[in-house]
ROVEXGU-306536 format. One line per field, with one value per residue (C-alpha): residue number from 1; residue in one letter; x, y, z. Coordinates in nm, 2 decimals, always signed. Layout:
N
num: NUM	...
residuo: a	...
c1: X	...
c2: Y	...
c3: Z	...
***
This chain:
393
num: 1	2	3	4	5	6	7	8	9	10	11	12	13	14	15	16	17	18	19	20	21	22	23	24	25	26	27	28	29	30	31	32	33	34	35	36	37	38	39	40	41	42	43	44	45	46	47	48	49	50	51	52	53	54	55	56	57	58	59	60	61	62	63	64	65	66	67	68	69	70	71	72	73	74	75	76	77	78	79	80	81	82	83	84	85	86	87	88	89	90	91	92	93	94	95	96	97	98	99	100	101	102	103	104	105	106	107	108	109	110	111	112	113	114	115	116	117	118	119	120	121	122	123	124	125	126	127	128	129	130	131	132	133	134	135	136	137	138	139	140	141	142	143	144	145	146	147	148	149	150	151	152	153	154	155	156	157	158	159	160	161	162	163	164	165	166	167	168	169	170	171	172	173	174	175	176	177	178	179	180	181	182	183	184	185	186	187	188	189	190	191	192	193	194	195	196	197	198	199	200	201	202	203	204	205	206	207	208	209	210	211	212	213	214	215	216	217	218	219	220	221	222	223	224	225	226	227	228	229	230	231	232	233	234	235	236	237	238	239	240	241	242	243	244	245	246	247	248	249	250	251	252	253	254	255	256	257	258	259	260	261	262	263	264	265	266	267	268	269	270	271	272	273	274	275	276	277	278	279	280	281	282	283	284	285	286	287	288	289	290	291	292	293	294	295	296	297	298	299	300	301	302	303	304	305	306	307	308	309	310	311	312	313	314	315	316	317	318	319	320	321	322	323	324	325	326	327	328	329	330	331	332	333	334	335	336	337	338	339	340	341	342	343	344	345	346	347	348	349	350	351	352	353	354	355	356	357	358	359	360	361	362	363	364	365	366	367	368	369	370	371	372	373	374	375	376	377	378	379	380	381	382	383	384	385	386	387	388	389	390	391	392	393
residuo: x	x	x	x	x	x	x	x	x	x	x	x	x	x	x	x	x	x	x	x	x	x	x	x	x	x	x	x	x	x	x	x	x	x	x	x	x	x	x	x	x	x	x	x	x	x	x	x	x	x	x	x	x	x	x	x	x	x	x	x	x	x	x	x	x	x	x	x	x	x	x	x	x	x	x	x	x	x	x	x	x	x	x	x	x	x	x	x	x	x	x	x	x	x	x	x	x	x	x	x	x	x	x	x	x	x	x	x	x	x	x	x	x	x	x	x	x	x	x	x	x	x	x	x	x	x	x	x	x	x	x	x	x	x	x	x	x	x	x	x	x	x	x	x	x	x	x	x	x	x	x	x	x	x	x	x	x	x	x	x	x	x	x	x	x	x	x	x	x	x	x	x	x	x	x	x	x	x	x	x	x	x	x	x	x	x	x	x	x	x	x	x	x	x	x	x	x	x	x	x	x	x	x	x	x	x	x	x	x	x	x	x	x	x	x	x	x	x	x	x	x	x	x	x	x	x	x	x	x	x	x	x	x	x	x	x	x	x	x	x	x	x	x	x	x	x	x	x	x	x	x	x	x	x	x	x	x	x	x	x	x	x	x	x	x	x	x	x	x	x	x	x	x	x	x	x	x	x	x	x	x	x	x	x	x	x	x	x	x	x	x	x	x	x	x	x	x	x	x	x	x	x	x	x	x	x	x	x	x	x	x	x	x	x	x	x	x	x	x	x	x	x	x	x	x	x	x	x	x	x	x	x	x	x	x	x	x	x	x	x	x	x	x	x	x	x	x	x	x	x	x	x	x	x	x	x	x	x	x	x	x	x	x	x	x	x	x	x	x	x	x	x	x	x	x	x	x	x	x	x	x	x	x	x	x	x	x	x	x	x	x	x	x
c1: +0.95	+0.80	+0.59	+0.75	+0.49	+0.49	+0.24	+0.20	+0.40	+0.73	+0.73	+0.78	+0.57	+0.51	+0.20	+0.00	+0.14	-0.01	-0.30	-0.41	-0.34	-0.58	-0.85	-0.87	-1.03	-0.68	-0.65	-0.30	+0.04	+0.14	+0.48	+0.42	+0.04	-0.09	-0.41	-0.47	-0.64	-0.96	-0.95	-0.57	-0.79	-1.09	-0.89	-0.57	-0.40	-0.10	+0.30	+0.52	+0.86	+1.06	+1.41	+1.36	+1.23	+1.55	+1.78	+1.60	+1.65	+2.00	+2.01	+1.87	+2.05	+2.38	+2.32	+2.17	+2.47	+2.30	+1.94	+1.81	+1.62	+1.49	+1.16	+0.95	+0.87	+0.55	+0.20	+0.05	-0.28	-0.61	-0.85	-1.19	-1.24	-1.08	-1.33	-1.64	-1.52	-1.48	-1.79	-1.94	-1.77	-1.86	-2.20	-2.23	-2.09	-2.32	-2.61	-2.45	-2.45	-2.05	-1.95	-1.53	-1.52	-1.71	-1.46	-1.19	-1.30	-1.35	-0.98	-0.89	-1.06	-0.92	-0.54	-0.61	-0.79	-0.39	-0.18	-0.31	-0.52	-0.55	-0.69	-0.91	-1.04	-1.13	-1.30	-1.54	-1.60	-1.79	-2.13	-2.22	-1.91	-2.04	-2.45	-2.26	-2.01	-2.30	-2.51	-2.18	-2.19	-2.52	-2.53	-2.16	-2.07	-1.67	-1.47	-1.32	-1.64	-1.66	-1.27	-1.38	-1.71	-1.49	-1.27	-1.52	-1.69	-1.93	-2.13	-2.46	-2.78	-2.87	-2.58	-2.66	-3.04	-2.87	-2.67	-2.98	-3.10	-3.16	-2.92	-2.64	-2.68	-2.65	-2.34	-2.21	-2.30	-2.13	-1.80	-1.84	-1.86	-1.59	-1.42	-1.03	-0.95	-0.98	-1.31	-1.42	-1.35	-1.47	-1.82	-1.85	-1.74	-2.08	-2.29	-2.15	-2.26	-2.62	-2.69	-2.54	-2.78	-3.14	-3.27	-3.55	-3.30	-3.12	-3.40	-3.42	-3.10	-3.09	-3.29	-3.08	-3.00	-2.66	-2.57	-2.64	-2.41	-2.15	-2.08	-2.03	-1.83	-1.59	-1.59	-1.51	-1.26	-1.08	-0.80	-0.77	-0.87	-1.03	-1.28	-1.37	-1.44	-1.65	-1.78	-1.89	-2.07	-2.26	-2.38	-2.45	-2.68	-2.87	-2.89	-3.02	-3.27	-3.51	-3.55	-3.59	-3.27	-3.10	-3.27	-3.16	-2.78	-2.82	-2.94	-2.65	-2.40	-2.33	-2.32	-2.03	-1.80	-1.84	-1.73	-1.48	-1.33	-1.36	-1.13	-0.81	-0.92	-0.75	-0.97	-1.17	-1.24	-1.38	-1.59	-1.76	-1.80	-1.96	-2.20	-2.33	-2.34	-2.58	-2.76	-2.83	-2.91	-3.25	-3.40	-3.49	-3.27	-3.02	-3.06	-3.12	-2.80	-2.59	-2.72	-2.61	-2.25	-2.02	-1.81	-2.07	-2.13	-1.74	-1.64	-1.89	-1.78	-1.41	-1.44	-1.61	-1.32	-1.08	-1.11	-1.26	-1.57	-1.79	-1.74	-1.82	-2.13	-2.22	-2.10	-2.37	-2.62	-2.57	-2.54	-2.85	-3.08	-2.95	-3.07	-3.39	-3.54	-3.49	-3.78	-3.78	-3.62	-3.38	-3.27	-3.20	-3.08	-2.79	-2.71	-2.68	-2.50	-2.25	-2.20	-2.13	-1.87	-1.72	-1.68	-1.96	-2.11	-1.84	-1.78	-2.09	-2.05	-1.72	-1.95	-2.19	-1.97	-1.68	-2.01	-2.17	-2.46	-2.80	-2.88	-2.59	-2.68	-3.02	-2.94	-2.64	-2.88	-3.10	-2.87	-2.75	-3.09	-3.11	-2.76	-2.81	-3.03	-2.69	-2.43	-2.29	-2.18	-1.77	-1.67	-1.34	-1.17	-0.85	-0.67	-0.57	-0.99	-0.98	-0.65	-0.90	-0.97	-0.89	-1.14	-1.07	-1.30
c2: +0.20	-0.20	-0.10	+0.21	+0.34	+0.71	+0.95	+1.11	+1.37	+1.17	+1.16	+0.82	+0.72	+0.41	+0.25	+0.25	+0.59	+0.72	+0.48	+0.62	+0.96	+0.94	+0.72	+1.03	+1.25	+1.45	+1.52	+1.62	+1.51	+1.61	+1.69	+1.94	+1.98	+1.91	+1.78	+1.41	+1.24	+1.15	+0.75	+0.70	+0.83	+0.63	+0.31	+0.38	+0.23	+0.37	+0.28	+0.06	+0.17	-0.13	+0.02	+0.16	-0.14	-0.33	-0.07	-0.10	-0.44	-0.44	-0.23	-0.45	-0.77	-0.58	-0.46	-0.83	-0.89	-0.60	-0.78	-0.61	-0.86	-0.84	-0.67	-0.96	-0.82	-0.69	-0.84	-0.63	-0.47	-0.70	-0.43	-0.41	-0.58	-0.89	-0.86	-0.81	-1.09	-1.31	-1.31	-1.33	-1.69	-1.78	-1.69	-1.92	-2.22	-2.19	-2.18	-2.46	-2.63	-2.68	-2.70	-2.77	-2.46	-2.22	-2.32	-2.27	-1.95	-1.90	-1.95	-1.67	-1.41	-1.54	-1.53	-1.22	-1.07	-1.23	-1.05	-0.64	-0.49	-0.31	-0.61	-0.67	-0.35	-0.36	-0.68	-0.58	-0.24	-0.49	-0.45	-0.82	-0.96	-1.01	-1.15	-1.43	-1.58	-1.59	-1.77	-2.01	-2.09	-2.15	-2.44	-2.55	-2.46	-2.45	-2.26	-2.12	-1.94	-1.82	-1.72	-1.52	-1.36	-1.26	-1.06	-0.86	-0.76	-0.53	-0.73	-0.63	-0.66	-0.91	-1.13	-1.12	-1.25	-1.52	-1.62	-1.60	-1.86	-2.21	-2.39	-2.11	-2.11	-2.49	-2.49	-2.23	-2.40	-2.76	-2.50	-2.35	-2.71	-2.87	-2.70	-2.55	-2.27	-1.98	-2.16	-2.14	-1.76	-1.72	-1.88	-1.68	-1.38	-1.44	-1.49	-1.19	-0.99	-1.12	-1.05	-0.73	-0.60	-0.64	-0.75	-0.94	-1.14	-1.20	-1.39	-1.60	-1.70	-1.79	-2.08	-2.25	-2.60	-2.51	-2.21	-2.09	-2.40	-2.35	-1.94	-2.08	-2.31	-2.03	-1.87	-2.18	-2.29	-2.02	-2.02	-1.69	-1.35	-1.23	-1.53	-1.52	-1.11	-1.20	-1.45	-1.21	-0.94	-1.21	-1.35	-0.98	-0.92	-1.25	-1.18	-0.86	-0.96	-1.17	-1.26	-1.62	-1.63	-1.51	-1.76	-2.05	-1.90	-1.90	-2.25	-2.44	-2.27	-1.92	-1.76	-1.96	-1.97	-1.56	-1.56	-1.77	-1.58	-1.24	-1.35	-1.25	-1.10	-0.82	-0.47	-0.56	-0.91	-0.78	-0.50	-0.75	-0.99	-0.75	-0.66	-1.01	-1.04	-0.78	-0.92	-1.22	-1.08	-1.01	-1.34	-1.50	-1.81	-1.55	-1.40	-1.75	-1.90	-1.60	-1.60	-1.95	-1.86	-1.83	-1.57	-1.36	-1.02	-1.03	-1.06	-0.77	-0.56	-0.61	-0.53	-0.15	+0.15	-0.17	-0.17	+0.15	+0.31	+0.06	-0.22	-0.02	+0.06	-0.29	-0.40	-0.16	-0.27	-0.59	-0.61	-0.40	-0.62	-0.92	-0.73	-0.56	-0.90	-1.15	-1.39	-1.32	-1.13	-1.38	-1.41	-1.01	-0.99	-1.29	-1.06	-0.73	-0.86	-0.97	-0.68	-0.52	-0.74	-0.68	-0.31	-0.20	+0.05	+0.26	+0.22	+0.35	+0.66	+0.73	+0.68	+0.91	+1.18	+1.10	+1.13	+0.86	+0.87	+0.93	+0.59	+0.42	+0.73	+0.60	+0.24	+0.34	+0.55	+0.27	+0.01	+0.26	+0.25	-0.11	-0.16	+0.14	-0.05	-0.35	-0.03	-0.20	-0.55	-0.53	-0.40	-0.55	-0.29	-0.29	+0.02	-0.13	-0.14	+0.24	+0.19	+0.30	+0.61	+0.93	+1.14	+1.36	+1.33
c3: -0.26	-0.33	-0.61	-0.80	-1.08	-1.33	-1.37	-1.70	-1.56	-1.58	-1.17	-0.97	-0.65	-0.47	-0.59	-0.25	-0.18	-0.50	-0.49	-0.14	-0.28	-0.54	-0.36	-0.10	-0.48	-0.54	-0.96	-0.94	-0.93	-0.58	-0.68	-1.02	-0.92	-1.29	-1.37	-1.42	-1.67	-1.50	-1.70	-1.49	-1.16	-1.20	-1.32	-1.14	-1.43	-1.30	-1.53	-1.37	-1.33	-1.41	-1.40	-1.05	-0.95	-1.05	-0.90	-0.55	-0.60	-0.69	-0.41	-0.16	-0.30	-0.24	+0.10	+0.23	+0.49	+0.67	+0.67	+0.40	+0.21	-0.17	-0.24	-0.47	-0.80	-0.75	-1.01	-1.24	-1.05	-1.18	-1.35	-1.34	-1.69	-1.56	-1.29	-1.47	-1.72	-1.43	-1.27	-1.60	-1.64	-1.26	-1.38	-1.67	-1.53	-1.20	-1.48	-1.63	-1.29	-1.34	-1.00	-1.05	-1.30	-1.03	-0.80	-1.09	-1.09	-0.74	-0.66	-0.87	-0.74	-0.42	-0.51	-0.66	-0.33	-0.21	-0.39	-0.30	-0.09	-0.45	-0.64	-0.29	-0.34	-0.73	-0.65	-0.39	-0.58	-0.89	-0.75	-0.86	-0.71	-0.37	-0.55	-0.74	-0.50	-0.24	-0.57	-0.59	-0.24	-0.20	-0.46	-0.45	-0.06	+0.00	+0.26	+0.00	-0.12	+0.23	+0.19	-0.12	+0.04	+0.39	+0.14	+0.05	+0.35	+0.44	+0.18	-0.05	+0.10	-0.19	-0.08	+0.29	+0.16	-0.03	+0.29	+0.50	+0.29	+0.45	+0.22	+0.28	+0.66	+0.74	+0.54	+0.70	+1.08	+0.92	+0.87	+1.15	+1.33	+1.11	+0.92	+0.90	+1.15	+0.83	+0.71	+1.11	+1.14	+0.76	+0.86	+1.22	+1.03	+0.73	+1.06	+1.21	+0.85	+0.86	+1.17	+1.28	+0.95	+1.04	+1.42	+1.22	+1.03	+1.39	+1.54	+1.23	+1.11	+1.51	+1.44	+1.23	+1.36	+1.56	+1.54	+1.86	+2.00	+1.71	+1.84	+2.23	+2.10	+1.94	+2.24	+2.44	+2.25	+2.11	+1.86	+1.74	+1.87	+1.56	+1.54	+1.95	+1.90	+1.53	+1.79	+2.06	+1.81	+1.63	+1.96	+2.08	+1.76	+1.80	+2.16	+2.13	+1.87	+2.08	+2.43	+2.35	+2.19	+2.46	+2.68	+2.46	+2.50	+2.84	+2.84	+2.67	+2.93	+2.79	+3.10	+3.24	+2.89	+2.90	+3.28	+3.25	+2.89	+3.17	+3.40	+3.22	+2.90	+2.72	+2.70	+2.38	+2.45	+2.81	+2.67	+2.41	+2.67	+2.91	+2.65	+2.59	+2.94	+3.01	+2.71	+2.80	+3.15	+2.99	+2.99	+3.31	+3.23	+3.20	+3.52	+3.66	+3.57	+3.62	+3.98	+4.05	+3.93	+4.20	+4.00	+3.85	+4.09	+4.20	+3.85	+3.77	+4.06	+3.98	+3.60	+3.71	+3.62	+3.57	+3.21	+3.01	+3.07	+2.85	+3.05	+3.38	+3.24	+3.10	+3.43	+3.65	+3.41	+3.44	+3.84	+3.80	+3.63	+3.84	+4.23	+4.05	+3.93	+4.14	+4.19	+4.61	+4.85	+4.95	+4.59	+4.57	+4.91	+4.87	+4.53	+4.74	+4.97	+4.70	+4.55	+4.87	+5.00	+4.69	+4.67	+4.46	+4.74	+4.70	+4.29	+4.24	+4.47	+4.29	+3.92	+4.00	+4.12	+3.82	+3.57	+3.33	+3.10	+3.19	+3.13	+3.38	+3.65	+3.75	+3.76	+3.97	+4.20	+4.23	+4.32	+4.61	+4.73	+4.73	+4.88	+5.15	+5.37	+5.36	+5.45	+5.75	+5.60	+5.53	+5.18	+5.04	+4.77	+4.58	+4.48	+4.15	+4.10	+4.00	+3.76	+3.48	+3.60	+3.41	+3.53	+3.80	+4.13
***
């Protein structure tokens, strides 16, 4: 135990133990199985047990030549009172205009988020909480409001409005641009939120002054894995949301920071990076500059049963829409004969007798079509390529 706490019924759990106990709708006391009061299950105002606490840390102090090292003593759980009373303040000094107190206030929700997963949880449960931090930030803009709003994620549809608002987004690109590596994954992360919620919203927020650059950038330049993959999904959803946004990632060199991120990366970076891939694959400046890469088909063909399943069928669709829409023969013909050198002749044979959806089954059987007539050219395969494969054939 870190946190020991009573029941009513004189029995002593572990705080998160009991917490997650009673957050999964149990009444009861596991141990004597009598009924709670339902104001101790709604407000899990649960007793610390301070003499148990001490003894475990008497326990730990004595036993420190072994590594054992002393559990903190644990803060008293916020409640949602506090809460409420809090964002009651933040709201009067943002009418106020009071800028300093806001952010007073601010950092207290934010060492409070800190200190539990608990107190994280209380906050984010206050309906208003996630409405009046994205108020705060859209006057007074900080990276810590962004801190405060990435604590409470999956945010309220009225905050996500508030975010989506002019003011809120170009602070959010001037974090993204220059701000501290937290307030950088804090801002991708709010873009991420907005974006992932409504395609219409995509296409706008999308044509905020450098946003589009500010996401490649976080791919180019990454610095930690959770901000490339927050990254990757946000550029997915504004992909996906309108062909000229696509076209405007492709323009600024999207293509070639995704290939380049494929070459060595770990099974979820690949699988979101296949699926922007293919995304951007359907603009023609997509298609355009993916064709000019060097990399692109052998890359494609050596990412198929490699990985997982999702990238082999990003990766047919995406060699797909390259050979089907070419501008000229010689265009699709260079492609095919890629593709072949590379192995894909005989990857696609294995997919379509291994299985795959519906969907990834008649582009396969197309691109055999298109890559019968090339049969005779040399194929070059590895037997690593099909290290991914569980499915017998």
């Amino acid at each position: 135990m870190k946190d020991p706490v009573t029941l009513p019924t004189g029995i002593t759990y572990d705080r998160r133990s009991i917490e997650t106990w009673l957050e999964a709708g149990n009444l009861t006391c596991p141990l004597t199985n009598q009924l709670l009061p339902l104001p101790l299950v709604a407000d899990g105002n649960l007793i610390p047990n301070h003499t148990i606490r001490r003894m475990i840390q008497e326990w730990c102090v004595a036993h420190r030549s072994h590594g054992i090292e002393r559990i903190p003593t644990p803060k008293t759980p916020i409640t949602s009172v506090q809460v409420a009373e809090t964002l009651s303040e933040i709201s009067a000094a943002l009418q106020r205009g009071d800028g300093p107190r806001c952010s007073d206030l601010l950092a207290k929700l934010k060492t409070w988020s800190n200190e539990s997963e608990r107190n994280r949880r209380c906050i984010s449960s206050n309906g208003a909480a996630a409405r009046v931090v994205s108020e705060v930030f859209k006057e007074f803009p900080s990276e810590q409001g962004l801190s405060v709003l990435a604590g409470m994620l999956p945010l309220s549809e009225e905050a996500r409005k508030l975010l989506s608002s002019t003011e809120s987004l170009n602070s959010i690109v001037s974090v993204m641009r220059n701000g501290n590596l937290s307030g950088r994954l804090h801002a991708v992360l709010m873009v991420k939120e907005i974006a992932a919620a409504d395609t219409e919203q995509a296409a706008q927020i999308a044509a905020t002054d450098g946003l589009i650059e500010s996401i490649v950038r976080l791919v180019k330049e990454p610095f930690s894995p959770q901000a490339t993959k927050a990254s990757l999904v946000a550029a997915y959803y504004l992909v996906a949301s309108d062909e000229k946004v696509a076209s405007r990632f492709a323009e600024i060199g999207f293509v070639t920071v995704l290939l380049d991120m494929l070459v060595d990366a770990e099974k979820n970076l690949c699988e979101k990076g296949l699926v922007v891939i293919d995304g951007v694959l359907n603009s023609e400046i997509g298609r355009e500059k993916a064709s000019s890469h060097a990399l692109t088909v052998p890359l494609l063909v050596k990412k198929m049963f490699r990985v997982s399943d999702i990238t082999t069928e990003f990766a047919v669709s995406a060699i797909w829409k390259l050979c089907k829409n070419q501008k000229n023969n010689v265009g699709r013909e260079k492609c095919l004969n890629e593709a072949i050198q590379f192995g894909a002749f005989q990857k696609l044979l294995l997919l379509l007798q291994v299985g795959c959806s519906d969907n990834t089954k008649e582009k396969a059987s197309e691109l055999l079509r298109m890559l019968n007539g090339l049969k005779g050219t040399e194929e070059c395969i590895e037997t690593s390529d099909f290290k991914q494969l569980k499915r017998p054939f």
